[in-house]
N, C-alpha and C positions, 0 to 999 in steps of 0.2 A: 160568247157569254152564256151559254144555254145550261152549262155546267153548273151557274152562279146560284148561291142558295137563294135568291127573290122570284118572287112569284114573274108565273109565263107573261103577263100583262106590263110587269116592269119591266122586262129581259126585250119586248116588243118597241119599247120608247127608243126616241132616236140613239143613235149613237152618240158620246161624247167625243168631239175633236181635239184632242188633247194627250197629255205623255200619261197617262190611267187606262185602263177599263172599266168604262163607265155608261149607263145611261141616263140620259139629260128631262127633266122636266121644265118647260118654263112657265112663271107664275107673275105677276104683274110682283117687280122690284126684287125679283127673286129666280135664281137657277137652283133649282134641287138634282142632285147628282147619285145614283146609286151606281155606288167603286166599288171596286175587288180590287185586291194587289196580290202576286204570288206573292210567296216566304222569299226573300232575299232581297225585295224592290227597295231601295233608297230613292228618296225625292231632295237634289240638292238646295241649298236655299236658295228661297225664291219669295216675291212678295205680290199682294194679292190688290187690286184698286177696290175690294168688295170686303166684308166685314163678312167673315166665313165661321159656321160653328157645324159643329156634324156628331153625330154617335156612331159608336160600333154596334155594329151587329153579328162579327162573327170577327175570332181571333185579337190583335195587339196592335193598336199606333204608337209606337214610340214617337212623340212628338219632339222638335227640338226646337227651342228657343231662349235668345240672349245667354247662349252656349248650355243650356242645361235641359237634362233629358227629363223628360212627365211623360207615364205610359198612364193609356188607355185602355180598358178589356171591354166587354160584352155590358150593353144599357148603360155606359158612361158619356158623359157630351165633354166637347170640346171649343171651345170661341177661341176668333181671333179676330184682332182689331185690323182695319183697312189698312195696308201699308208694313204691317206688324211681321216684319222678317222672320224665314221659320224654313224647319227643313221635317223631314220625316223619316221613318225606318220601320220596316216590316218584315221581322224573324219569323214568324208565321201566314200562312192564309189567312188573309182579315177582311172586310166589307163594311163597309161605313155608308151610311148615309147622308150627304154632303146638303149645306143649306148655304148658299152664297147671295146674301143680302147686297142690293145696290146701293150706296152711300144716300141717305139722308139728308 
């Protein structure tokens, strides 16, 4: 991950265990995730027990949900509700900053 545009001190946080490249912060009710994905990464649908919203920071999330595509570029955010089936696509280099809220 040393490649990844975030600073040396985020690149240092643990590893995320999971199908991304990520580093993981944990926060009381809260996982904050900083992803990279190369250009060509697909993420098939999948659902989440956590109410997930995150911005880009570099490149495009094509998000997909209830079959329809909403892209995201650079300073855009994105929510999703707990449970909330969804898939993803990544035609370019992209990095988002991920915010996974614990159920309420």
């Amino acid at each position: 991950m040393s490649d990844l545009p975030f600073p040396a001190r985020i690149r240092a946080l643990t590893p995320f265990e999971g199908p991304f490249d990520a580093r993981q912060l944990r926060a009381s009710g809260c996982e904050v995730l900083f992803a990279s994905y190369p250009a060509g990464t697909t993420i098939e649908p999948h659902t989440h027990p956590t109410e997930n919203c995150g911005v880009i920071t570099r490149g495009e999330l094509i998000l997909i949900r209830r079959g329809e595509e909403e892209r995201y570029g650079i300073g855009e955010w994105y929510q999703l509700r707990p449970g909330e089936q969804h898939a993803a696509r990544f035609e370019v280099e992209t990095s988002e900053i991920e915010f996974w809220f614990e159920p309420v």
